[in-house]
C-alpha positions as CSV (number, residue, x, y, z in Angstrom):
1,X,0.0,0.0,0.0
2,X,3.3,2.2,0.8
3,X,3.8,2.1,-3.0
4,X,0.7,3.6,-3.9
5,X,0.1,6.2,-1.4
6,X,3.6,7.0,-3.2
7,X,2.6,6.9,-6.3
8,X,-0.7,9.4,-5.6
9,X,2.0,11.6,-4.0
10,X,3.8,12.2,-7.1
11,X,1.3,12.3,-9.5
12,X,-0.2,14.8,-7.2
13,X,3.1,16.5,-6.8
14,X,3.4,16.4,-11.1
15,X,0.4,17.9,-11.4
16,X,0.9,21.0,-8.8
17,X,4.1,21.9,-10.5
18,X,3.1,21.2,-14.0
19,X,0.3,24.5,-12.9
20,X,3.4,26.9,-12.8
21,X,4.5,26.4,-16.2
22,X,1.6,28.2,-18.1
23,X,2.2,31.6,-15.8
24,X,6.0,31.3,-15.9
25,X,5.5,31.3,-20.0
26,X,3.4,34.1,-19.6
27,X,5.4,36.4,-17.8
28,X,8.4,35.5,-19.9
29,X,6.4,36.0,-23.1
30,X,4.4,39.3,-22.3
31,X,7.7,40.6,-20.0
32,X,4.6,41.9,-17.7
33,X,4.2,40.5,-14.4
34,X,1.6,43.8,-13.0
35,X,-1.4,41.7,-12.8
36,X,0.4,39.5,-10.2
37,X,0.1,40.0,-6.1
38,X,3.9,39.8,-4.9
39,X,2.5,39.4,-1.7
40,X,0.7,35.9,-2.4
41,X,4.1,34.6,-4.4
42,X,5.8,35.4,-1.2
43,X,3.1,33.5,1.0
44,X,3.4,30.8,-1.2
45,X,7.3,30.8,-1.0
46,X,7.0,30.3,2.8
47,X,4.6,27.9,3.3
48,X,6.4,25.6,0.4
49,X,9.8,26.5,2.6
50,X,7.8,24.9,5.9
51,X,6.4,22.2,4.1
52,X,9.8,21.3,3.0
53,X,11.5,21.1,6.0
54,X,8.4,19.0,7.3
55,X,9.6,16.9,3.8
56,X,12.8,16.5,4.8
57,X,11.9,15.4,8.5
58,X,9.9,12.3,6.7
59,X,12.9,12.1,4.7
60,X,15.1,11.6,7.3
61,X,12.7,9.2,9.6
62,X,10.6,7.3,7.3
63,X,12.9,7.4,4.0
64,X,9.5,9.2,2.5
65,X,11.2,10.5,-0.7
66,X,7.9,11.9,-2.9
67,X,7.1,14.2,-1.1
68,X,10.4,15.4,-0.2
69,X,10.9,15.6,-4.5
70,X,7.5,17.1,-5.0
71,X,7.6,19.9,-2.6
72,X,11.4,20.6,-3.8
73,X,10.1,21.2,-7.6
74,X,7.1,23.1,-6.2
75,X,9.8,25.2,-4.1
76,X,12.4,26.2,-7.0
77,X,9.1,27.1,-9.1
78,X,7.7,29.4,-6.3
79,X,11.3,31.3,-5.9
80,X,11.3,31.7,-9.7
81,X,7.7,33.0,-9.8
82,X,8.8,35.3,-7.3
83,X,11.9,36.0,-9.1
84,X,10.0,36.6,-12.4
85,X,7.3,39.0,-10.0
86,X,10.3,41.0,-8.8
87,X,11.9,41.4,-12.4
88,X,9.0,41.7,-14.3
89,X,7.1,44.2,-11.7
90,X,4.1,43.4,-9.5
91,X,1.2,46.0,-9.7
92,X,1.7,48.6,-7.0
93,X,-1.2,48.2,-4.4
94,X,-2.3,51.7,-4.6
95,X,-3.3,51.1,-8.3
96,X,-5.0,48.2,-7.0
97,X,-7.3,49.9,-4.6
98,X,-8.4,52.5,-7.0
99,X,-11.9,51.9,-8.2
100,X,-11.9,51.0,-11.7
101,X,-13.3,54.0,-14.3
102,X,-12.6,54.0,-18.1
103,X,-10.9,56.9,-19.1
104,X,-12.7,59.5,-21.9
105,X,-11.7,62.1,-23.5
106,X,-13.3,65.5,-22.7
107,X,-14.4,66.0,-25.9
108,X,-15.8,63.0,-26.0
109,X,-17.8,63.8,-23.2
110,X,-19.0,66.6,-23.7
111,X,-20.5,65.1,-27.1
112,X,-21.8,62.5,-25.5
113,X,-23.5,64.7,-22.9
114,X,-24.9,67.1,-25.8
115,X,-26.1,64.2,-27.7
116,X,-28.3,63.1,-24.8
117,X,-29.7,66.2,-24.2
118,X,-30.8,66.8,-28.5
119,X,-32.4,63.5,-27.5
120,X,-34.5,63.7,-24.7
């Protein structure tokens, strides 16, 4: 049963890095990483850093490799997500909190106001 539980532990693992790749491509293909939260990279990078120090202690005890390999590949994606957010720039928060409202020109505007009023 060891085996399988193993075997569900990397193909779990597999799947969980194989989720970084599309984003990474991204970023390196649009040089733009704005629309990412640096914040929830970092988060990410810590909890993965816990996790594999827990990964290593099963390592060490109970010769548990998969996880210890899974969470390592899920750790050097996480640092180079948050490499990639820190090189390719993470939206500044305060843009974040701004309300969104598309932008018009004045003259537009004011045509669009006029219009309404010939109408009504």
């Amino acid at each position: 049963m060891g085996g399988f539980m193993e075997i569900l532990q990397i193909g779990g693992g597999i799947i969980l890095c194989t989720g970084y790749i599309p984003q990474i491509r991204r970023i390196v293909a649009t040089r733009s990483a704005h629309d990412l939260s640096l914040s929830m990279w970092v988060s990410v990078l810590a909890g993965l850093s816990l996790m594999e120090v827990y990964a290593a202690y099963l390592f060490v005890t109970a010769g548990n490799r998969a996880l210890l390999i899974t969470n390592s590949v899920s750790l050097a994606f996480s640092v180079g997500m948050v490499g990639l957010v820190l090189v390719y720039g993470a939206r500044p928060v305060s843009t974040m909190l701004r309300p969104f409202r598309p932008r018009r020109e004045t003259g537009q505007l004011v045509a669009a106001l006029t219009e309404t009023r010939q109408t009504a």
